[in-house]
PAZAGU-934569 format. One record per residue (C-alpha): residue number from 1; residue in three letters; x, z, y. Coordinates in steps of 0.5 Angstrom, whole numbers, plus 500, padded with zeros to 3 digits. Layout:
<NUM, "ALA", <X, Z, Y>> ...
This chain:
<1, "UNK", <510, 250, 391>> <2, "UNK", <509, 252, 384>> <3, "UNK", <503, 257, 381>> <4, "UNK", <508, 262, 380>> <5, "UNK", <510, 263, 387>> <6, "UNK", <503, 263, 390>> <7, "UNK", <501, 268, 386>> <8, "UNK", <502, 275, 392>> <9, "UNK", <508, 280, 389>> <10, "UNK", <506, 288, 386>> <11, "UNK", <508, 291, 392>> <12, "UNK", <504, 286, 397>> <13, "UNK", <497, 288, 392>> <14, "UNK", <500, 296, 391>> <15, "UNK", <500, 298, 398>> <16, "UNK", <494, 297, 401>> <17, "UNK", <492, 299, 395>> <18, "UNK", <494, 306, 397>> <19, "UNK", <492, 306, 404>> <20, "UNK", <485, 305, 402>> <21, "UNK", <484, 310, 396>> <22, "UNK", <487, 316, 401>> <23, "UNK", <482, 313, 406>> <24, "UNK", <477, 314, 401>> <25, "UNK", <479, 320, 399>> <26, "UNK", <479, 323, 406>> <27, "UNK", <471, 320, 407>> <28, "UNK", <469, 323, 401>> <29, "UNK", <472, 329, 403>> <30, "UNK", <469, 329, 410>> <31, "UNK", <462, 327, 406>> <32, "UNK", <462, 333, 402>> <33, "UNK", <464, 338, 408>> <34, "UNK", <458, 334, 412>> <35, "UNK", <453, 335, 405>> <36, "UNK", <455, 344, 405>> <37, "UNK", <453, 343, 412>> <38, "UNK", <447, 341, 411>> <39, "UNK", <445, 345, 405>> <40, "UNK", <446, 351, 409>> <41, "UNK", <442, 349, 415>> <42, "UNK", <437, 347, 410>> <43, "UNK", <437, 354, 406>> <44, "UNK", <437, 357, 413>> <45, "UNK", <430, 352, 415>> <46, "UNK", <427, 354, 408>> <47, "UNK", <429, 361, 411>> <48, "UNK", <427, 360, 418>> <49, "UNK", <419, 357, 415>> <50, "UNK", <419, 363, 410>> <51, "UNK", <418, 368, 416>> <52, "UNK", <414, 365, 420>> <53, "UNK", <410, 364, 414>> <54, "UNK", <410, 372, 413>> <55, "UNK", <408, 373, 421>> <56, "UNK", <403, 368, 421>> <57, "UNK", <400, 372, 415>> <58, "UNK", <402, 379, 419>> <59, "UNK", <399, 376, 425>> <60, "UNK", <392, 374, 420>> <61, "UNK", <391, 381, 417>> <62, "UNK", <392, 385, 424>> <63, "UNK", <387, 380, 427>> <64, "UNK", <383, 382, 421>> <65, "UNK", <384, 390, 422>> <66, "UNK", <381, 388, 430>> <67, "UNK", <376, 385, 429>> <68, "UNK", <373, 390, 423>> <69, "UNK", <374, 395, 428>> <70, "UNK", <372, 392, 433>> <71, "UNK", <366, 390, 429>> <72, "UNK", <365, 398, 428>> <73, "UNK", <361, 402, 433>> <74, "UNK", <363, 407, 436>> <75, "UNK", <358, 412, 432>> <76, "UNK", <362, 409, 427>> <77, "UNK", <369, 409, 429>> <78, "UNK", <367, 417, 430>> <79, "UNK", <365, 417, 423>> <80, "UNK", <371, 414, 420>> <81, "UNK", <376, 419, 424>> <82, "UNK", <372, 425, 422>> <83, "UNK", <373, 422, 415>> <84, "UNK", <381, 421, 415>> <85, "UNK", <382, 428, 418>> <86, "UNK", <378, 432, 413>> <87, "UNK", <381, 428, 409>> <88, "UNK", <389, 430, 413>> <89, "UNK", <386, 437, 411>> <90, "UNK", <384, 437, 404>> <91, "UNK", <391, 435, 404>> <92, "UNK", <394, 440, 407>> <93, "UNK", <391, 445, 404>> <94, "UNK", <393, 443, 397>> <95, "UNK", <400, 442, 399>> <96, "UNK", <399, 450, 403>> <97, "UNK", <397, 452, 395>> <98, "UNK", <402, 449, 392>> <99, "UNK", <407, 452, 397>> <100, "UNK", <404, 458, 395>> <101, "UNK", <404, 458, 387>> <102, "UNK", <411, 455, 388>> <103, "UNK", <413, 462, 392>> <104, "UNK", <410, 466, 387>> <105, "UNK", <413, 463, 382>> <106, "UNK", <420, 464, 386>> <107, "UNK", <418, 471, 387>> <108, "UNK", <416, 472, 379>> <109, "UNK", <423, 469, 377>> <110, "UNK", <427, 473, 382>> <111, "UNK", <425, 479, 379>> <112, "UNK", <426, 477, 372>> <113, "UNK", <434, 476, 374>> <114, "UNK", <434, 482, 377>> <115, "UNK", <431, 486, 371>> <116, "UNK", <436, 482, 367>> <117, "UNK", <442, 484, 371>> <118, "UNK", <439, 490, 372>> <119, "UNK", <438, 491, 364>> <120, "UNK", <446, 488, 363>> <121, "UNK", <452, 491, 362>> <122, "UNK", <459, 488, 363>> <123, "UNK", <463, 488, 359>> <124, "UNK", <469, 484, 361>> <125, "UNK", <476, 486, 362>> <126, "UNK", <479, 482, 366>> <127, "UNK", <472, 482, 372>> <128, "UNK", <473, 490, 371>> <129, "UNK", <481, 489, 372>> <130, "UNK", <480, 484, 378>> <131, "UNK", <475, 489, 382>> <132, "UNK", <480, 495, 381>> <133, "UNK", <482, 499, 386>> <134, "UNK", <487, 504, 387>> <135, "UNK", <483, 509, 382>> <136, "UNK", <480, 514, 386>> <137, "UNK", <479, 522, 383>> <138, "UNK", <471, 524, 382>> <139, "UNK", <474, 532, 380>> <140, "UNK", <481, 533, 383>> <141, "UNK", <485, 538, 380>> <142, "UNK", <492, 539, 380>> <143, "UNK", <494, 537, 373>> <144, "UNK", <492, 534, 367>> <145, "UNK", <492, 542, 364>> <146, "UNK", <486, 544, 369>> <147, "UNK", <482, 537, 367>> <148, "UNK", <482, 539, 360>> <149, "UNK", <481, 545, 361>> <150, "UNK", <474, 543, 365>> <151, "UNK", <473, 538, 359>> <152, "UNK", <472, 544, 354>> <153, "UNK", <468, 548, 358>> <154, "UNK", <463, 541, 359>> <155, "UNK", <464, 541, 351>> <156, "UNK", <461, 548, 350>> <157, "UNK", <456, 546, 354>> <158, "UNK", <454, 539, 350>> <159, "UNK", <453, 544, 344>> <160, "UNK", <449, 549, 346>> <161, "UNK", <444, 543, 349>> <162, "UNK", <444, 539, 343>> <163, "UNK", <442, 545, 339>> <164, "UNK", <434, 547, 338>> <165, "UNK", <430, 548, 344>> <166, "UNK", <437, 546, 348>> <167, "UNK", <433, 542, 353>> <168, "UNK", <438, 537, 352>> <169, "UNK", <432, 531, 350>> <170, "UNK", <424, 533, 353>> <171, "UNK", <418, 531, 349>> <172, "UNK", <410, 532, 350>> <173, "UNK", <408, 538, 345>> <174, "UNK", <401, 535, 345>> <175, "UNK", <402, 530, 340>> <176, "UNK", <398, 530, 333>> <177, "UNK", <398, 526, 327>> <178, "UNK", <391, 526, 323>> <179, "UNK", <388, 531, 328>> <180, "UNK", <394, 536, 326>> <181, "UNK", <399, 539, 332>> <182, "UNK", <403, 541, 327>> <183, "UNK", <404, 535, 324>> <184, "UNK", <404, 531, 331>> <185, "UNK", <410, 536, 332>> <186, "UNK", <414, 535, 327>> <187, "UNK", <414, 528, 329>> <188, "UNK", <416, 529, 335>> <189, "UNK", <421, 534, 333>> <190, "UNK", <424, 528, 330>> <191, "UNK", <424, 522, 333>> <192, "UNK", <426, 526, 339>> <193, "UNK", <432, 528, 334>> <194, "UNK", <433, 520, 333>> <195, "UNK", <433, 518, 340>> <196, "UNK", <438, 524, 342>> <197, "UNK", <443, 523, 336>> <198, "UNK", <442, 515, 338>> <199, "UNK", <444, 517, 345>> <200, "UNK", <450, 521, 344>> <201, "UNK", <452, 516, 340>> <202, "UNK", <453, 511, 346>> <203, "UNK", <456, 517, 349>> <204, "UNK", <461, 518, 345>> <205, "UNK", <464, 512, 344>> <206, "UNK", <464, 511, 352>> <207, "UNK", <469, 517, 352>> <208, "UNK", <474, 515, 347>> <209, "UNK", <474, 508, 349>> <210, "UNK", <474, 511, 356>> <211, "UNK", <479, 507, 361>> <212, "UNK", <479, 511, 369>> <213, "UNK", <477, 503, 372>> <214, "UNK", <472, 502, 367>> <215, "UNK", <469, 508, 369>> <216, "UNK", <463, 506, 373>> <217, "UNK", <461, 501, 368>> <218, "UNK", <461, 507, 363>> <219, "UNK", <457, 510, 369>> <220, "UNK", <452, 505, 369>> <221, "UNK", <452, 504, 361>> <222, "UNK", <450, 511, 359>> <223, "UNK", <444, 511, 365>> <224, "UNK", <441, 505, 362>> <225, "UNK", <442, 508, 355>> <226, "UNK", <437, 513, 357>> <227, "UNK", <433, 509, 361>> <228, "UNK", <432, 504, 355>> <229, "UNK", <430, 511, 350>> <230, "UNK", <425, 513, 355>> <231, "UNK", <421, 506, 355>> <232, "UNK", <421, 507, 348>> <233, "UNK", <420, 513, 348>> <234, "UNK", <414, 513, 352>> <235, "UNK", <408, 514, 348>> <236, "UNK", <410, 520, 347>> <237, "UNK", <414, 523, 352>> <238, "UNK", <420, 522, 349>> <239, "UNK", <426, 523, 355>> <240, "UNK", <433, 525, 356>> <241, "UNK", <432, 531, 360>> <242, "UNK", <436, 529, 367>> <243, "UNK", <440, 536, 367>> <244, "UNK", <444, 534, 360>> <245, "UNK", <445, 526, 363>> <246, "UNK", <449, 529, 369>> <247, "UNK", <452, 533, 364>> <248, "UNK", <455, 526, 359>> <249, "UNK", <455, 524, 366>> <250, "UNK", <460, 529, 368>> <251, "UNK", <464, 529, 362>> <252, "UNK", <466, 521, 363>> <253, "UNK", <468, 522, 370>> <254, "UNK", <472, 528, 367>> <255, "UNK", <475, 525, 362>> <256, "UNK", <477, 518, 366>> <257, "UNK", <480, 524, 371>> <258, "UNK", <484, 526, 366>> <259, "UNK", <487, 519, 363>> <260, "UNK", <489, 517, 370>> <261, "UNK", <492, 524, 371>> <262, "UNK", <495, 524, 364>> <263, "UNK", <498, 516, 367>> <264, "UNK", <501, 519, 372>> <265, "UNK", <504, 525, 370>> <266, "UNK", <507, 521, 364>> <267, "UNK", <509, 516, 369>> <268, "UNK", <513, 521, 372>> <269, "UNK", <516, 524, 366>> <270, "UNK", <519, 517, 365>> <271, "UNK", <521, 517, 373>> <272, "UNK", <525, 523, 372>> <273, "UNK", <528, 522, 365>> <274, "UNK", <531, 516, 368>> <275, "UNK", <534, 521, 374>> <276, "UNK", <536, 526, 369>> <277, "UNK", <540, 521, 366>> <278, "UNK", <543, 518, 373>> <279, "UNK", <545, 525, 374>> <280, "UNK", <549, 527, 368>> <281, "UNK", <551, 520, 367>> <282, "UNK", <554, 521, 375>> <283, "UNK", <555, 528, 373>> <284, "UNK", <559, 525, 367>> <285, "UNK", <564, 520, 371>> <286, "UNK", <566, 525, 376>> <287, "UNK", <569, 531, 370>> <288, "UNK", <572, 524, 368>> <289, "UNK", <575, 524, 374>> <290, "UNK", <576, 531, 375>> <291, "UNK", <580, 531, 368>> <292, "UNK", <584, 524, 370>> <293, "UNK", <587, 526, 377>> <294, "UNK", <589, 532, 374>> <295, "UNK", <593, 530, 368>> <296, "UNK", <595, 525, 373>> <297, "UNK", <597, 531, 379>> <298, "UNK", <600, 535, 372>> <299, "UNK", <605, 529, 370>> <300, "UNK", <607, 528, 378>> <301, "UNK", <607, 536, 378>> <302, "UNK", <613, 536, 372>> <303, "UNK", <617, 530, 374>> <304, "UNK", <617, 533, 382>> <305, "UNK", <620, 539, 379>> <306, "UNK", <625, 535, 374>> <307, "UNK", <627, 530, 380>> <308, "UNK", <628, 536, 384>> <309, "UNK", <632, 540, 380>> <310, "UNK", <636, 533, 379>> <311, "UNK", <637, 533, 386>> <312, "UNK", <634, 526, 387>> <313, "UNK", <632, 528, 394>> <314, "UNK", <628, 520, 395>> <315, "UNK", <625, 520, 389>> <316, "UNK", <622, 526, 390>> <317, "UNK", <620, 525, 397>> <318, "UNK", <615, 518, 394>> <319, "UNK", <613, 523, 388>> <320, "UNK", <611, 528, 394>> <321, "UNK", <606, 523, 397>> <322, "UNK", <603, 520, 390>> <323, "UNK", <600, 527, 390>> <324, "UNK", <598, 527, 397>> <325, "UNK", <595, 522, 395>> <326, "UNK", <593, 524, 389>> <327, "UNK", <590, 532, 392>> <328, "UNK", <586, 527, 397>> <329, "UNK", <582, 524, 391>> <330, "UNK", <581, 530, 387>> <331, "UNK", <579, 533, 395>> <332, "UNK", <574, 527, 395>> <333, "UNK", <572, 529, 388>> <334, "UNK", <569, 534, 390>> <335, "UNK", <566, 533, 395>> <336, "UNK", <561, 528, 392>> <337, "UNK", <560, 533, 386>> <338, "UNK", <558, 539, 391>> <339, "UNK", <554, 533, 396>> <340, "UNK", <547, 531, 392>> <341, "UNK", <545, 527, 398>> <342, "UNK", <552, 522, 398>> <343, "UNK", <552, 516, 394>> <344, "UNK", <552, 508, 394>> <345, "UNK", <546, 505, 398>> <346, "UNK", <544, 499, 394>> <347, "UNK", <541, 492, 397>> <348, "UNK", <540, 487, 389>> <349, "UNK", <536, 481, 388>> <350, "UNK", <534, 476, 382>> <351, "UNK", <532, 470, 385>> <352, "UNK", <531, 467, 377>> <353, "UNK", <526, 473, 375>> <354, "UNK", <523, 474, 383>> <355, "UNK", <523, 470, 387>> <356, "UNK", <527, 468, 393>> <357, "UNK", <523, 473, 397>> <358, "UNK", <523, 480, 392>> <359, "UNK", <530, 485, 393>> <360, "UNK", <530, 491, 390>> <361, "UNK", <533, 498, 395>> <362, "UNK", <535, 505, 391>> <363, "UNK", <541, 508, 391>> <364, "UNK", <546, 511, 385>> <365, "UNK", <550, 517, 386>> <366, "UNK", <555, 514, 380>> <367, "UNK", <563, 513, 382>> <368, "UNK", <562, 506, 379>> <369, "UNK", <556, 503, 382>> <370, "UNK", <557, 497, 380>> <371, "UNK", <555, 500, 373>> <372, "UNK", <549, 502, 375>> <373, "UNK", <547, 494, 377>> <374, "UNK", <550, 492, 371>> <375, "UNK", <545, 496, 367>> <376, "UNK", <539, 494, 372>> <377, "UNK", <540, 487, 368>> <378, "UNK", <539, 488, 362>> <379, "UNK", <535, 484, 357>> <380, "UNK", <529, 487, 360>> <381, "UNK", <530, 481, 366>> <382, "UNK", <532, 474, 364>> <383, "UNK", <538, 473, 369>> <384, "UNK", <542, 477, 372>> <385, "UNK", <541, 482, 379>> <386, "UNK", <545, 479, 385>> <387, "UNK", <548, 484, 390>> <388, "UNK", <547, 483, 397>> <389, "UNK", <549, 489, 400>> <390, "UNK", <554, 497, 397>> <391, "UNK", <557, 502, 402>> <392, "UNK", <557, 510, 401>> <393, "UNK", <554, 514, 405>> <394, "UNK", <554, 521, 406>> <395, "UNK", <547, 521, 406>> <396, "UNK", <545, 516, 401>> <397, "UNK", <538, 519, 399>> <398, "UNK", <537, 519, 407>> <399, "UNK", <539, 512, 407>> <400, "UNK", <534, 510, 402>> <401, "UNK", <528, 514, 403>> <402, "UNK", <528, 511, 411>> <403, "UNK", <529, 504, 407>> <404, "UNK", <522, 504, 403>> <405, "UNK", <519, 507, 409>> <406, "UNK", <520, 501, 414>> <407, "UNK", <519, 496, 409>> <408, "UNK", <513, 500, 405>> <409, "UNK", <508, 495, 407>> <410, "UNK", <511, 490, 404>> <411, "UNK", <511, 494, 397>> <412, "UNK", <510, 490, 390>> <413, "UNK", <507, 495, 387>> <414, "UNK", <503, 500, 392>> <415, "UNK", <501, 504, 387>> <416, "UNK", <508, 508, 383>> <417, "UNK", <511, 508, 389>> <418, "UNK", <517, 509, 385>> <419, "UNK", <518, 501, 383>> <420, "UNK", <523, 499, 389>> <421, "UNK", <521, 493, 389>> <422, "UNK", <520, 490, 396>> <423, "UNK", <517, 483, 399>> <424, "UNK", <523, 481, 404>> <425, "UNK", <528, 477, 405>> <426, "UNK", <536, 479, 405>> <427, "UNK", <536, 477, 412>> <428, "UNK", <531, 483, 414>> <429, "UNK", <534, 488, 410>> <430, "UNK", <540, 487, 413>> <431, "UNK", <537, 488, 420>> <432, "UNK", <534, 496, 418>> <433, "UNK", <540, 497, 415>> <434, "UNK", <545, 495, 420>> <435, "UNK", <540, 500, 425>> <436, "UNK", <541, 505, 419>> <437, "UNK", <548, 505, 418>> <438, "UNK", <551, 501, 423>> <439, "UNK", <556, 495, 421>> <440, "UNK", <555, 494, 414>> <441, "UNK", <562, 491, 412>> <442, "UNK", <560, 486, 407>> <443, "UNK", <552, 483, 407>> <444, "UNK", <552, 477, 402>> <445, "UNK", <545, 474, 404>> <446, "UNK", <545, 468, 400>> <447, "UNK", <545, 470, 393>> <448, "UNK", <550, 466, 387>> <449, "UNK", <544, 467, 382>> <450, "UNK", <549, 463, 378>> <451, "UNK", <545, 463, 371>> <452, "UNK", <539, 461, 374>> <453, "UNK", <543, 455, 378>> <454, "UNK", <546, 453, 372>> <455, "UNK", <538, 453, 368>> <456, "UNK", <536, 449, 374>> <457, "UNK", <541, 444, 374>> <458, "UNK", <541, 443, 368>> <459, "UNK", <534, 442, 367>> <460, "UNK", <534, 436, 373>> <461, "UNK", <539, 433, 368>> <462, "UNK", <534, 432, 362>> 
């Protein structure tokens, strides 16, 4: 055999080869798994001899501590306890003084703030809006008339106390400068001018910027006011006298009374404008008709009369019921202009402009009632109302007046009473009105608000 066939083949080299390097590479493996396991449990030794180091240290100051004590006498041990409890009570004591000061100091802090909050006054808007209530009269009268009256009276008496000697600002009379009383007066005299012409002018100015809900802030404003001047005032006695304050007083409690009043006699002006012209506007539509089924019974009348001269017995018989009917209507006509209380009963709602949860419920004597919703949706509303329920009836204003007392506590405004708007559902409305008026031909309860729909979609499309 030749050298060439004794040398071993790359395949017969290669795969032992290979069989020993992946053995390798799982024992190097192994050894470094083997190693980590080792260097944790010699990072836990090395923790382990740690502790029981610091034990033993433990151990030997505790050992320390005992034999010291029990080196001690007890004459000793005594003296030592004594000691630490005098010691525990010079702690306590400090900490009670502490205690104490920081008190006091609490207490002289609350005064300051309360002294602040008593020398402010508010002045914001909106915090006297939100604690508002219904506003409450101080001097009911029975109309803005009698109010002004009163506020002349009030002005009379505000001149003839502001005069000299009027007893509208007290002062001491003692008062002397460079020995002279005189003198002394005289400047009392005028300084008690300044600190009253200082005052009316506070006054003032709270009753012409005056409004009804801010009144207890105008109340509380003017008693500082003269509060202040008499702390200036002090050294010589300078004061408002309290009989002309509760007349400044009284005159801001007048006035406020007579701009809520005024409010709400202009409110009821408007209301009953807007009545008025409801009523000649209904008024109006019933002479039109009066006009148009006259001339219409007039032109039936004459072609009867020619049909019947002619002899045309059938036509003259469908003309004798066109003004049948035509008498009915004017018969009906009537009976509305003579009947104040008959009329349409109106359910509507804006669901773009209120909610799903808000309808309105009035009543309109006009022939057409759907001229009246239409005016209803006018440009002071974005969309237009939707009705959900129009029937007649004879006694409309009755229908109406129970509808706002059932649904009164769900009122939107409860202070004018003659917005109509209520917090219901159309379904709710429904139910009293079937109890009122029976069973209501048409009830839409569902509300086409096709504009607002067509906004809505619209805007999901963006």
């Amino acid at each position: 055999m030749t050298a060439v066939e004794q040398q071993p083949s790359l395949v017969d080299i290669s795969i032992p080869w290979l069989f020993a390097r992946g053995h390798a590479r799982k024992l190097l493996k192994a050894l470094i798994e083997k190693s980590d396991q080792l260097d944790r449990i010699m990072g836990m030794s090395q923790q382990l001899v740690a502790e029981v180091k610091t034990l033993r240290a433990q151990q030997k100051i505790a050992f320390q501590q005992l034999e010291e004590l029990g080196a001690l006498s007890v004459t000793q041990l005594e003296i030592k306890r004594h000691t630490l409890e005098n010691e525990i009570a010079h702690r306590l004591n400090e900490f009670e003084l502490e205690k104490a000061d920081a008190a006091e100091a609490l207490d002289v802090l609350k005064r300051k703030i309360k002294e602040a909050h008593h020398s402010l006054v508010s002045t914001d808007d909106l915090a006297l809006l939100q604690d508002v209530g219904v506003y409450q009269y101080r001097h009911p009268l029975s109309d803005a008339v009698a109010y002004q009256s009163v506020l002349e009276k009030i002005d009379n008496q505000i001149k003839q106390m502001v005069k000299k000697d009027g007893g509208a600002v007290l002062a001491t009379t003692s008062w002397q400068v460079n020995g002279s009383e005189k003198e002394g007066r005289a400047m009392v005299r005028d300084f008690s001018k300044l600190m009253l012409r200082a005052f009316n002018a506070e006054a003032d100015n709270a009753v012409r910027s005056l409004k009804p809900y801010k009144l207890d802030n105008a109340i509380d404003r003017l008693n500082k006011v003269a509060e202040t001047i008499a702390r200036l005032g002090q050294t010589m006695h300078i004061r408002i006298s309290p009989a002309y304050l509760k007349l400044r007083l009284q005159e801001l409690e007048i006035t406020a009374d007579f701009l809520q009043k005024q409010a709400e006699e202009k409110e009821q002006e408007r209301a009953d404008r807007a009545r008025l012209r409801e009523e000649r506007k209904a008024q109006q539509e019933i002479e039109n008709e009066r006009e148009r089924l006259e001339k219409e019974r007039q032109h039936y009348s004459n072609a009867l009369d020619a049909l019947v001269e002619k002899g045309d017995e059938e036509a003259a018989a469908r003309i004798r019921e066109y003004l049948t009917g035509i008498e009915e209507s004017q018969r009906k006509v009537e009976e509305r202009a003579a009947n104040t209380r008959a009329g349409y009963v109106y359910v509507i709602s804006n669901v773009g402009s209120f909610g799903d949860r808000v309808v309105k419920i009035g009543m309109t004597r006009r022939l057409d009632p759907s001229d009246r919703i239409r005016e209803l949706s006018d440009a002071s509303v974005p969309f237009n109302f939707d009705i959900h329920a129009l029937f007649f009836s004879d006694d409309a204003v009755g229908i109406e007046t129970e509808m706002h007392n059932r649904l009164d506590t769900t009122r939107v405004n409860s202070v004018n009473r003659r917005r109509e708007f209520f917090r219901a559902s159309p379904l709710e409305v429904k139910k009293h009105l079937a109890e009122l008026a029976g069973e209501l031909l048409e009830f839409q309860e569902m509300p086409e608000a096709l504009e607002y729909r067509q906004c809505l979609s619209s805007q999901s499309t963006r």
